[in-house]
C-alpha positions in Angstrom: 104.3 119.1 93.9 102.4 119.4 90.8 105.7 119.6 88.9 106.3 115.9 89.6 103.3 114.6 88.1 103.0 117.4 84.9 105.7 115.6 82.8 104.1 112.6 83.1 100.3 113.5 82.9 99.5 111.4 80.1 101.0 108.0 81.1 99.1 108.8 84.9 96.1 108.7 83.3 96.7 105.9 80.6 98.1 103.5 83.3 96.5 104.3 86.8 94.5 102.0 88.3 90.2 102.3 88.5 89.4 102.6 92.4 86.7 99.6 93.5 83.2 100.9 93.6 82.4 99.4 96.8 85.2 102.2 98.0 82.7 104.6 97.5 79.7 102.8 98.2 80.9 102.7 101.7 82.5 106.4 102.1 78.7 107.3 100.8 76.9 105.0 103.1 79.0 107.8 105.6 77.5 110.9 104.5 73.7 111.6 105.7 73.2 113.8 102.3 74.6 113.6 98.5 74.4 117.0 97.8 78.1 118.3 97.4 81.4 116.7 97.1 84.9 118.3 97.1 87.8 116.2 95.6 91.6 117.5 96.2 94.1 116.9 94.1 91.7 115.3 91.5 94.4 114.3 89.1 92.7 113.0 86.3 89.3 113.0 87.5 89.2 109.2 88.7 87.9 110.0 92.1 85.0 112.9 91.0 83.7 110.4 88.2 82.8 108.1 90.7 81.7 110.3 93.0 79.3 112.0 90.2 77.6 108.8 90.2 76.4 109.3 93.8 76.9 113.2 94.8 74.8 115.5 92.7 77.3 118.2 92.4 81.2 117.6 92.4 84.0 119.8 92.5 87.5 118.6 91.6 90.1 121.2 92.4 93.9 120.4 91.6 97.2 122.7 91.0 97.8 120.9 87.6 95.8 121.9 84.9 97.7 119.0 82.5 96.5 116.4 85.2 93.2 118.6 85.0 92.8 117.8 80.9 92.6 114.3 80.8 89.6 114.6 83.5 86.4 113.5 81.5 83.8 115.8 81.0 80.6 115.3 83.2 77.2 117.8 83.4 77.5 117.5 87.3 81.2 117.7 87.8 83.3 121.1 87.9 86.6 121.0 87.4 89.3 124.1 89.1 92.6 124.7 88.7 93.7 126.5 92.0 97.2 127.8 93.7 98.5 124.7 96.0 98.2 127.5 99.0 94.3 129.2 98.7 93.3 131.7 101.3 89.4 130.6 102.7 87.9 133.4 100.7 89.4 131.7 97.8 88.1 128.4 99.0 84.4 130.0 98.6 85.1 131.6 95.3 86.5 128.1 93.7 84.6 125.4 95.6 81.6 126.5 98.0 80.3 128.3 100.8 80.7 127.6 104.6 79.6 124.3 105.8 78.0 123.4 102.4 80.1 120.2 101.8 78.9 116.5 102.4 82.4 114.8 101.3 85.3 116.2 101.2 87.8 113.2 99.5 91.6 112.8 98.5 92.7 109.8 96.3 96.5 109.5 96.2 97.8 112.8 97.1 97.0 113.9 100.5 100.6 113.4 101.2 101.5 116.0 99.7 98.9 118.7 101.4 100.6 121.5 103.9 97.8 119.4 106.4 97.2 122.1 109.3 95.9 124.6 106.3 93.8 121.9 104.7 92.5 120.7 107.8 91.2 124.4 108.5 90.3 124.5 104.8 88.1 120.5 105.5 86.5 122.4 109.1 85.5 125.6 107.4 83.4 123.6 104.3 82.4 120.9 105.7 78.6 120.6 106.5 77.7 120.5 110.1 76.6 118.1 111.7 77.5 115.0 109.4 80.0 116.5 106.9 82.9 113.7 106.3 86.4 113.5 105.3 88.0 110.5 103.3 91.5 110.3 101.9 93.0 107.2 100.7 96.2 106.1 98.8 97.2 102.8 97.4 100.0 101.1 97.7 102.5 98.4 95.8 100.9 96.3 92.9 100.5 92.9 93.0 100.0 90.3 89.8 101.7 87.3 90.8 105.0 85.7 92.9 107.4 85.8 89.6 106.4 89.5 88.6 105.9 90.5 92.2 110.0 89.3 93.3 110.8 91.6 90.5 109.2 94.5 90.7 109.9 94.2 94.6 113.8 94.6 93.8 112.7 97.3 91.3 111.2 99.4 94.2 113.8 98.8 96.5 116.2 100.1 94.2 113.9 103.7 93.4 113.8 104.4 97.0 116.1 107.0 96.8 114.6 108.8 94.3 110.8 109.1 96.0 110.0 112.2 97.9 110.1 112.0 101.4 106.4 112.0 101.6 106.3 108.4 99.8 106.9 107.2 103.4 103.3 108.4 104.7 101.8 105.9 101.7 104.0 102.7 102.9 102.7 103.8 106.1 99.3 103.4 104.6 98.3 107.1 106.2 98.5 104.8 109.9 100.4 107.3 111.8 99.3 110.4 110.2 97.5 113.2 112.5 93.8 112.7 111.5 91.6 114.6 113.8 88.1 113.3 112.8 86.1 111.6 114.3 85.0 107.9 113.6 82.0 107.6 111.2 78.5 106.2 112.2 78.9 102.5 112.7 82.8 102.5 112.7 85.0 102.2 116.2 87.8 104.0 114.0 89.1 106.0 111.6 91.1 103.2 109.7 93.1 102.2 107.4 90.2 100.6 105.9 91.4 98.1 102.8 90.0 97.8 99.6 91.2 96.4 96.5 91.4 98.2 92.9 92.4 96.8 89.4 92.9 97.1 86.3 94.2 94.5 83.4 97.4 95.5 81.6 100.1 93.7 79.4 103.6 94.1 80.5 104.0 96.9 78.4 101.2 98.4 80.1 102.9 97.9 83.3 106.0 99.3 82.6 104.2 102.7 81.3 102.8 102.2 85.1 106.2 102.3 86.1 107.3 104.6 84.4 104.6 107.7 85.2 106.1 107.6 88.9 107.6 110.5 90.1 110.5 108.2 91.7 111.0 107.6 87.8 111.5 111.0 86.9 113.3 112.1 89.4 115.9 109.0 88.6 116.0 110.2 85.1 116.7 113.5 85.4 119.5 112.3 87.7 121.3 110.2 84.8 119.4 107.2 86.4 117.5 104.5 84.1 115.7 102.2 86.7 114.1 100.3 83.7 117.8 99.3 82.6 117.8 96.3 79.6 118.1 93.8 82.2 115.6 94.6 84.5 113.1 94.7 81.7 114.3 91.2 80.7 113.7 90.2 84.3 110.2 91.3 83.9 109.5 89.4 80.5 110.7 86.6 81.7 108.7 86.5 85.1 105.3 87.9 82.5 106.0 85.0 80.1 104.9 84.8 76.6 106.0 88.1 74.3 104.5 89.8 77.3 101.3 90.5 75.4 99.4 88.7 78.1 96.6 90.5 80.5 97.4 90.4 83.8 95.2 91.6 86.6 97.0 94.1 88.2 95.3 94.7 91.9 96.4 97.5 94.2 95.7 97.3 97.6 93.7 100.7 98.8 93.8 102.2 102.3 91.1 104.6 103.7 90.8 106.8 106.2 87.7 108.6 106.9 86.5 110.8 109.5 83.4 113.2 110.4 84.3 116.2 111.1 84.0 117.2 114.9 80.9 119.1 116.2 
């Protein structure tokens, strides 16, 4: 999985959108202490900055150590590179001891986790009682109807060219095996929507495009999704030379559970 996303480590982190804060506002209203928090597949470090804010101690483990460079810096944050398969004794050596986990999150990637060996991995580090899982993906942009009809035929067209596991994220993680229970206060374990952001020109946007793994996949198969005439489509629907900010929003879908006593 990591090789999808090494090529293209730094338009991810130029072009990825910012998640809302009141994302983790809520996951930490969850969590009955703000000692220790574990984030998988931390890319880029989006999800553990956050998370520093609130969590004393954060771990961010991922398999890419190019996705791992662009994370910024933080006293309280600890960054790993780790195997995408780690044996529990490994989980100890590179994150923490048994039950010694408040959060354990995943932003954009627990699609791609083997889930039966992370599930053990979440049950084995999670504190107990109280220790909480939260794993959330986002899903198509939206800016406005004219740029909206055109990236929508855009997608269409790369939907060859996406993993198999892109499915689970149009699903919005609905029909995935979660077994968790629902948090204090909640009947469920979601989806539960948010919205992230972030302002980009269309050039910008493109770059967006372009840092998907659908993208790179297409190109290496002699495929140029972003052909003349598509990007023409898009100037024409941005208006202007394109130099315009638009607020790009991205719907976010959590699920979150506490682990079962």
């Amino acid at each position: 999985m990591a090789n999808l996303f090494n090529k293209q480590a730094d338009l991810y982190s130029e072009t990825r959108p910012t998640y809302p804060d009141d994302l983790f506002e809520f996951i930490a209203s969850k969590t009955s202490n703000h000692l220790l928090a574990w984030d998988v597949g931390a890319g880029n470090g989006q999800a553990a900055v956050a998370l520093a804010r609130i969590y004393e101690k954060v771990v961010g483990t991922d398999t890419s150590a190019q996705q791992l460079s662009h994370a910024p810096k933080l006293p309280n944050v600890r960054y790993q590179q780790t195997a995408a398969t780690i044996s529990i004794p490994e989980l100890e050596q590179a994150v923490a001891p048994r039950a010694s986990v408040d959060l354990v999150t995943v932003a954009q990637a627990f699609h791609w986790f083997d889930l039966p060996s992370f599930y053990e991995q979440v049950n084995w580090i999670l504190r107990r009682p109280g220790g909480v899982l939260a794993v959330w993906c986002y899903t198509e942009p939206q800016v406005d109807d004219a740029v909206d009809d055109v990236f929508w035929k855009l997608y269409k067209e790369s939907g060859p060219f996406w993993a198999p596991q892109r499915q689970m994220v149009d699903d919005r993680y609905r029909s995935v095996d979660f077994p968790f229970d629902p948090v204090e206060g909640e009947g469920h374990t979601g989806p539960f929507e948010f919205k992230g952001g972030k302002w980009m020109n269309l050039d910008k946007f493109l770059t967006y495009v372009r840092s998907w793994s659908a993208y790179q996949t297409a190109k290496e198969k002699g495929m140029e999704l972003l052909k003349e005439e598509v990007i023409q489509d898009f100037q024409r629907a941005w208006g202007g030379d394109g130099s315009a900010l638009k607020l790009v929003k991205f719907p976010v879908h959590l699920r979150i559970g506490r682990i079962r006593d």
